[in-house]
Each structure stands twice: as C-alpha cells, then as structure tokens.
C-alpha positions as CSV (number, residue, x, y, z in Angstrom):
1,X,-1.8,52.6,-62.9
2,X,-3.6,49.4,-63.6
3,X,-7.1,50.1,-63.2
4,X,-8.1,48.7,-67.0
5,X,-7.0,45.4,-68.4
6,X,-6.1,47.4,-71.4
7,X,-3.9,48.9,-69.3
8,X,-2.7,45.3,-67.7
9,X,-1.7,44.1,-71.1
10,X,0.3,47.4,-72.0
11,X,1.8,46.9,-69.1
12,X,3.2,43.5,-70.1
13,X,3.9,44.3,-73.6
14,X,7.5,44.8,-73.4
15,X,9.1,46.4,-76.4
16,X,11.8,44.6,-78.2
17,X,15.1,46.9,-78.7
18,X,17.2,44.2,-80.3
19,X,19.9,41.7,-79.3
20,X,17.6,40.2,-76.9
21,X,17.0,43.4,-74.8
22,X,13.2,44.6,-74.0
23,X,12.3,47.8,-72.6
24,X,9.5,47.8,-70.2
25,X,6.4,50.4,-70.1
26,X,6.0,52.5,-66.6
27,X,3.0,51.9,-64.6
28,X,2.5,55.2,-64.1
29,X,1.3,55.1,-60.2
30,X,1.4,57.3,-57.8
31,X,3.4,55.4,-55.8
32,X,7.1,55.9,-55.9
33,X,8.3,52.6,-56.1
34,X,7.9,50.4,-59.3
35,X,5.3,47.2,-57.7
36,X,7.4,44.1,-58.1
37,X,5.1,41.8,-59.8
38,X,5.0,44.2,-62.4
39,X,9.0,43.8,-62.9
40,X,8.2,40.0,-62.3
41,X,5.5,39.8,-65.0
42,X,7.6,42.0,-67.8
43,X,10.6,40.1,-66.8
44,X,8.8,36.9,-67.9
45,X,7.5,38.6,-70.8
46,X,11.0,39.2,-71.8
47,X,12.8,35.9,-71.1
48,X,9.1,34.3,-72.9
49,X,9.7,36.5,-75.9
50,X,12.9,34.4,-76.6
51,X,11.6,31.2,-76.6
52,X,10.1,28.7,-79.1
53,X,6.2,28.8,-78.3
54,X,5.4,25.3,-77.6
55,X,7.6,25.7,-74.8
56,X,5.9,27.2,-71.6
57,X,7.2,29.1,-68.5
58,X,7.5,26.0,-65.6
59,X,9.6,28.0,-63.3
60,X,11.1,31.2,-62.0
61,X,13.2,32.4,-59.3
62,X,13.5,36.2,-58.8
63,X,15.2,38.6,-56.7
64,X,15.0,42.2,-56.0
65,X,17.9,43.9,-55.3
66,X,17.1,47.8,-55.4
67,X,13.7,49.8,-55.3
68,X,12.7,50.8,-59.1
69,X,11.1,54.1,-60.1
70,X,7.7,53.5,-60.9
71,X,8.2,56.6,-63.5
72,X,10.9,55.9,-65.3
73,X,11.2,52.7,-68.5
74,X,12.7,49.4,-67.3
75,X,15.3,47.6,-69.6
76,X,15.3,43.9,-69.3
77,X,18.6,41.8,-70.9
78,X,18.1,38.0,-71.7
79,X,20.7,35.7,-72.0
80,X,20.3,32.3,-73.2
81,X,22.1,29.9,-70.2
82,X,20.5,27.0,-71.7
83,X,18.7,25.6,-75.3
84,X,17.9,21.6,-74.4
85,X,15.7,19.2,-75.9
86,X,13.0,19.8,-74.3
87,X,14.0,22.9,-71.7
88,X,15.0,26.7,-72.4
89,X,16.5,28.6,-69.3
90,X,17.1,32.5,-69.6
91,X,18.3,34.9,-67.1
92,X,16.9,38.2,-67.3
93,X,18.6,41.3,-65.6
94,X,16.5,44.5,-65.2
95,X,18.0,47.6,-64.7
96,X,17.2,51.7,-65.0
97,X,20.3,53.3,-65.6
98,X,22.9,52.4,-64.8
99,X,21.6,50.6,-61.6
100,X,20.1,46.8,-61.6
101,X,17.4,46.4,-59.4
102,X,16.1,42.9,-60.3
103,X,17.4,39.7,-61.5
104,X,15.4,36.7,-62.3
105,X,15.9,33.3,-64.3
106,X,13.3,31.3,-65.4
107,X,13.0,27.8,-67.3
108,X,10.6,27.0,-70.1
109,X,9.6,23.1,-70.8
110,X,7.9,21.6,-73.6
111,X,4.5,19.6,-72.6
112,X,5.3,15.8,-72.4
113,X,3.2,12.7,-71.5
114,X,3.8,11.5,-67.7
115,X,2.9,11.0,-63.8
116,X,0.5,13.4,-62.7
117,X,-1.3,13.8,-58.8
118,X,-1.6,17.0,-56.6
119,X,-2.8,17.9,-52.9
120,X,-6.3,18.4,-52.0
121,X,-8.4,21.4,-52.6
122,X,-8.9,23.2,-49.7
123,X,-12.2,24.9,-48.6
124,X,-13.3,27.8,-49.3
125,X,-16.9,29.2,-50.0
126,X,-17.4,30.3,-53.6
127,X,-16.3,34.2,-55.0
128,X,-19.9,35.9,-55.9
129,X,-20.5,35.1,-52.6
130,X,-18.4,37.6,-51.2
131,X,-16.9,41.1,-51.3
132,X,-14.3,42.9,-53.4
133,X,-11.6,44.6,-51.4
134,X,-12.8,47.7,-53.5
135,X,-15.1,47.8,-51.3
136,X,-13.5,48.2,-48.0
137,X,-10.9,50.5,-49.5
138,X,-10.1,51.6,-45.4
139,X,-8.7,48.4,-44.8
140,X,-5.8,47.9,-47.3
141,X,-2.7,49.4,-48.4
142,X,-3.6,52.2,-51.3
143,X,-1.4,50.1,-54.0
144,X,-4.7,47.9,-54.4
145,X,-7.0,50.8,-55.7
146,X,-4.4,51.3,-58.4
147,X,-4.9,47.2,-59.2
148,X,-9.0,47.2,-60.0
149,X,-8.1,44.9,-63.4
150,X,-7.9,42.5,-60.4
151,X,-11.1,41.6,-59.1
152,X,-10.0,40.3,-55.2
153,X,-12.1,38.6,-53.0
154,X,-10.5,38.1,-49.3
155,X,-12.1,34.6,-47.6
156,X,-13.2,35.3,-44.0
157,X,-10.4,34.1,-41.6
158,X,-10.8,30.5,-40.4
159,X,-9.8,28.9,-37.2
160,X,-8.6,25.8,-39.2
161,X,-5.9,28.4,-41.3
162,X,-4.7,30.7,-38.0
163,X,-1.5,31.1,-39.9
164,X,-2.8,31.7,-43.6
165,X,-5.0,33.9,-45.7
166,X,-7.1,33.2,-48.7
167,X,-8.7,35.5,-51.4
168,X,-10.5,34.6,-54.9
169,X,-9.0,36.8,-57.5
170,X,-9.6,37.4,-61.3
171,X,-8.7,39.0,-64.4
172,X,-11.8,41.3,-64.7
173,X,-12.2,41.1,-68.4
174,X,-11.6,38.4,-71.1
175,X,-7.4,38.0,-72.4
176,X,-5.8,37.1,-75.4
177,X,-5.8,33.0,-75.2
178,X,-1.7,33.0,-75.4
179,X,-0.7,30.5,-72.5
180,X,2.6,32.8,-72.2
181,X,0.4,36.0,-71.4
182,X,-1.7,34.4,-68.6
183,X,1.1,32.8,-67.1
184,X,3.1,36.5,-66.9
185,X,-0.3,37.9,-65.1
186,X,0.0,35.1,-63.0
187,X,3.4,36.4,-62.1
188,X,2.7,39.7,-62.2
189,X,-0.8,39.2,-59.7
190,X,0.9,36.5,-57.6
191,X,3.1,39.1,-55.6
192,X,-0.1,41.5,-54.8
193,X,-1.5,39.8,-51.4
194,X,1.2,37.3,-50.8
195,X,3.6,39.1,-48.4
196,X,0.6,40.1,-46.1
197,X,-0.1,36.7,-44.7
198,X,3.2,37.0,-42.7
199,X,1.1,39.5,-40.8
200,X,-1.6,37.2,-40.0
201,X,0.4,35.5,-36.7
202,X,0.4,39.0,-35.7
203,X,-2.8,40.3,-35.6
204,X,-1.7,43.4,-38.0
205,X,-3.7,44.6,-40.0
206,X,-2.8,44.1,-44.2
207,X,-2.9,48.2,-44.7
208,X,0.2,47.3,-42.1
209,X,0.6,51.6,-41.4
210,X,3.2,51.0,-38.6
211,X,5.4,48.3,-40.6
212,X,7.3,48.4,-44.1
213,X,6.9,45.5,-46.1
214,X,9.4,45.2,-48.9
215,X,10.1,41.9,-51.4
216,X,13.1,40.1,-51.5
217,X,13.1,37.3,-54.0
218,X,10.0,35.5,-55.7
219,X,9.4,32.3,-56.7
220,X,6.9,30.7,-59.1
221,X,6.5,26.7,-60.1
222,X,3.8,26.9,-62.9
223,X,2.2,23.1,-62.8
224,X,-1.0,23.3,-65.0
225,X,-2.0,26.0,-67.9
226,X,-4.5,28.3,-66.5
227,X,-6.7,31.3,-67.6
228,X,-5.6,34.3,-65.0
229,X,-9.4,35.8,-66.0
230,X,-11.5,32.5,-64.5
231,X,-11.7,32.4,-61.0
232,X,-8.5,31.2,-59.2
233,X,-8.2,30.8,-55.1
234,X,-4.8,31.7,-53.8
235,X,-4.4,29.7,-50.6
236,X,-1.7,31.5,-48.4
237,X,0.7,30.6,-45.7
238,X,3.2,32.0,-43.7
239,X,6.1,29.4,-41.8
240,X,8.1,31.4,-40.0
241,X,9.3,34.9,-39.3
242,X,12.4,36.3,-37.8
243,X,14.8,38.8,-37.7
244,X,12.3,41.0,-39.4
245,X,12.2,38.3,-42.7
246,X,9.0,36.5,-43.6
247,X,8.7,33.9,-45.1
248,X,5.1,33.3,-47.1
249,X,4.0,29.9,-49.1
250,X,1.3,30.2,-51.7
251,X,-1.2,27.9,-53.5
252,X,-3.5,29.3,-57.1
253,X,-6.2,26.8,-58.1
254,X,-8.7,26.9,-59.7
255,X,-12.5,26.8,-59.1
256,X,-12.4,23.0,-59.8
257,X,-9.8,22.3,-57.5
258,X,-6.9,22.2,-60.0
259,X,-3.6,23.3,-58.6
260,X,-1.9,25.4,-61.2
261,X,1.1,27.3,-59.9
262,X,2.4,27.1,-56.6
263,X,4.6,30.1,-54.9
264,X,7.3,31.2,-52.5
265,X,8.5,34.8,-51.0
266,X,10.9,36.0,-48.5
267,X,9.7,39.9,-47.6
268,X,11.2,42.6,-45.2
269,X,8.6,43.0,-42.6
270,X,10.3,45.9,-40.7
271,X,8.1,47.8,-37.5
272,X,8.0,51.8,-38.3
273,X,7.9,52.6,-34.8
C-alpha cells in the first residue's frame, strides 16, 4: 500500500542489480493485481537511473501486456536504443519470472533555449475549496483508499465538459527536489483517475461495479518541470469508445495555469453483466 509518502518514494526506489537491470519493491496491496502507474513510475525510475542528470524524462510510451502480481518483486531491463547530443532513449522491459508484463520506452532531452506557447487554462474552482475522495469512500473503486499519499479533489461535473472529468490532486507531503523523482510520481499518479472519464458519456459511476476496466498502453509528454506535491489540475477527456476500448486524453497544470505534462490511454472498458 501507498498510504504514506515514505511509502510513495520506497515505492519508486528501484534497486540496482547490475548491467542495467533494476528490481522493483511490491506495493504490498490487497489487491491482486500490481496498479499500473506503479510499473509506469519504477519503469521510469529505471530507464532515469541510466541517464546523465541534466537530461530529463520528455516522453514515454508504455504498454501492458499481462496483469502483474502486486506481491511478488518486479525486474525492470534497460537497454540503451539511443545516446545523442542532446537525447537519451531507453527501452525498459518488466517482467516477474519468466513472464513480461510491461514494456515501455521513454526519451530524455537536455533543456535548450527555444519557442515556447501552450493552450488556455481551463476553469476550475480552486482545491481547499472542495472535498477529498477520502471522503466519499462509497463512491470509488477501493484501489484509491490504498493511494491517501495522493490528496484528490474531484471538480463538480460541468455542462461545458459533458465528456470530461477534472480533479485537483497532490503529493500530500514535501519530496526530494530531484526533477527525475517528481516526474516518475507524475507517471506513477497520472494512471490513477484517467481511465474513468471513458465512463463519463455513460452515466457510470467511477467505482464502475458492473464493468472491468483494465490499461492497455500509456502515454506521457512531459512539457514543463513540475513539483508533483503543489497543486496540479488534471483536466480529462474521453474521444471515443468502441468495441469495448476507450480511449481517454489528459491535461496536468498547474495552479498558475502552466501546462506541464500532457497524457494519453487506451483501457478495456468491458460490461460484467
């Protein structure tokens, strides 16, 4: 379980076992299934611990290809596909046993001078003005009481955003400052409410009972260096669903209005009935 940031940051210290391969802690929850994001963020820890500093994390593209047991160690492999000037790609394969459940590469950039804009900030009225999803425990799936180092704070549904969600969420106590960390939270945290605004359209409900939802890849474009403990609003859409696949967009800025990762996420959304 997650429920400390101490806890958090174990979490995403992934132990070095030499030749570039990292073994990654349990999570210890209750829940059978290993919670993506957490393979998501130790991947990135992994492919991160193999690159020169100065470079940061600008992209990755994941996919899960078998369920992981949240009980057993994860080992992560890196291989080097790229050393540039100015970029580092890895490629990171996760397996338990014998059997690879994820695969992910992700591309590392070193800060240079150039054009810069972004899209508006949408609205949204400000966190300590509403309610923690602690507090309404009945209403969503049992996966977030084992998350309370997250601080999440759902935005009322608006008739402008029929198709999208939008929740404030936090770190809830001060990290290391080490950009590389709070970019592998990002990861890690960006795959905890995404997937549920394909339910929006639908009127379901995000503890979802009657329907499995499942990840099937992940993608993360980090645009800006952010703190994941300040305040960040993750502005969520969802295009189009069929054939039981949803798709889900998603936006993290922070409370100034800076955009600082943007993300994308193809889910099984499959009726139980």
């Amino acid at each position: 379980m997650t429920a400390t940031v101490d806890r958090l940051l174990d979490l995403l210290d992934v132990r070095p076992q030499g030749n570039r391969v990292f073994s990654g802690t349990p999570s210890g929850s209750a829940r059978p299934r290993v919670f993506g994001g957490q393979v998501v963020g130790q991947a990135l820890a992994a492919a991160g611990a193999t690159v020169d500093r100065r470079r940061r994390p600008h992209s990755l593209h994941a996919h899960f290809l078998r369920a992981g047991s949240s009980a057993e160690p994860i080992e992560y492999v890196v291989s080097v596909l790229r050393e540039g000037r100015s970029f580092s790609t890895r490629e990171v394969r996760a397996s338990q046993g014998a059997e690879p459940i994820f695969t992910m590469t992700a591309s590392f950039h070193e800060a240079e001078p150039g054009l810069d804009h972004q899209v508006s900030t949408p609205a949204a009225p400000p966190p300590d003005t509403l309610r923690s999803i602690t507090e309404h425990p009945e209403v969503w799936p049992d996966i977030y009481g084992e998350w309370t180092s997250v601080d999440i704070r759902p935005v009322p549904p608006h008739p402008d955003h029929p198709h999208g969600s939008r929740a404030w969420l936090r770190i809830t106590a001060p990290l290391p400052d080490d950009p590389l960390l709070h970019a592998c939270v990002l990861a890690c945290i960006s795959d905890l409410t995404l997937l549920s605004v394909a339910l929006v359209p639908h009127g379901i409900s995000p503890r979802h009972e009657d329907h499995q939802l499942a990840s099937l890849d992940h993608t993360v474009w980090f645009h800006r260096d952010c703190r994941a403990d300040d305040w960040l609003l993750f502005d969520q859409t969802t295009p189009s669903m069929s054939d039981s696949l949803g798709l889900a967009h998603g936006r993290l800025l922070t409370a100034d209005g800076t955009l600082v990762a943007s993300v994308a996420q193809e889910g099984l959304v499959r009726s139980l009935r």
